[in-house]
C-alpha positions, 0 to 999 in steps of 0.5 A: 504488488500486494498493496495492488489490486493488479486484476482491476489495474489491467482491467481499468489501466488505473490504479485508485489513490487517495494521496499523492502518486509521487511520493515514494513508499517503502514496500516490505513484503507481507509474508516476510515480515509474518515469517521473522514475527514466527520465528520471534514468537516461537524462540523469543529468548533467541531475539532478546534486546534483538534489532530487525530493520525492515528494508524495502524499495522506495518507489512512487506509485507513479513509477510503479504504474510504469512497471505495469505499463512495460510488463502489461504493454498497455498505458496504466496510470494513477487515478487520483482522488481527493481522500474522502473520494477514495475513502467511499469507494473504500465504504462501497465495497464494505471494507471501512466499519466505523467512524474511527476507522473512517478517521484513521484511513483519512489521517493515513492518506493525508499522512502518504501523501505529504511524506 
């Protein structure tokens, strides 16, 4: 649930996307992966020519607003929003700085939604 803002989703019983809900994403855990980059970086001649596969679940944001709804017992859903929709909620709350970082968030929710 780090890519959730879970305190507005059970406040609003929506969660905000720019790009399709159906798409299923793989989620990796965030705290994971700076646990094994620490470990790489402090002993990098234990993980020469090494291999890490990140594995995650693939899930829809569709299906995970279903999780939320049976946990939380209230109907939670997705708000979908035409990309350059949910890049200005992302610019209201100051969270976007520059013309390329505006083009890389569009690119990237044009990129979630068809894969």
């Amino acid at each position: 649930m780090q890519n959730i803002d879970l305190d507005s989703v059970l406040r609003t019983s929506k969660i905000p996307l720019g790009f399709s809900a159906q798409v299923a994403h793989g989620f990796v855990d965030l705290i994971d992966v700076a646990a094994v980059v620490r470990k790489i970086l402090l002993n990098p001649k234990d993980h020469s020519m090494a291999r890490y596969e990140l594995v995650a679940e693939n899930i829809s944001y569709d299906k995970i607003a279903n999780l939320i709804s049976e946990v939380s017992r209230r109907q939670i859903s997705c708000d979908l929003m035409a990309p350059k929709d949910y890049l200005a909620t992302m610019n209201s709350e100051n969270n976007i700085r520059s013309e390329y970082t505006e083009d890389c968030v569009i690119r990237i929710l044009l990129y979630y939604d068809r894969w």
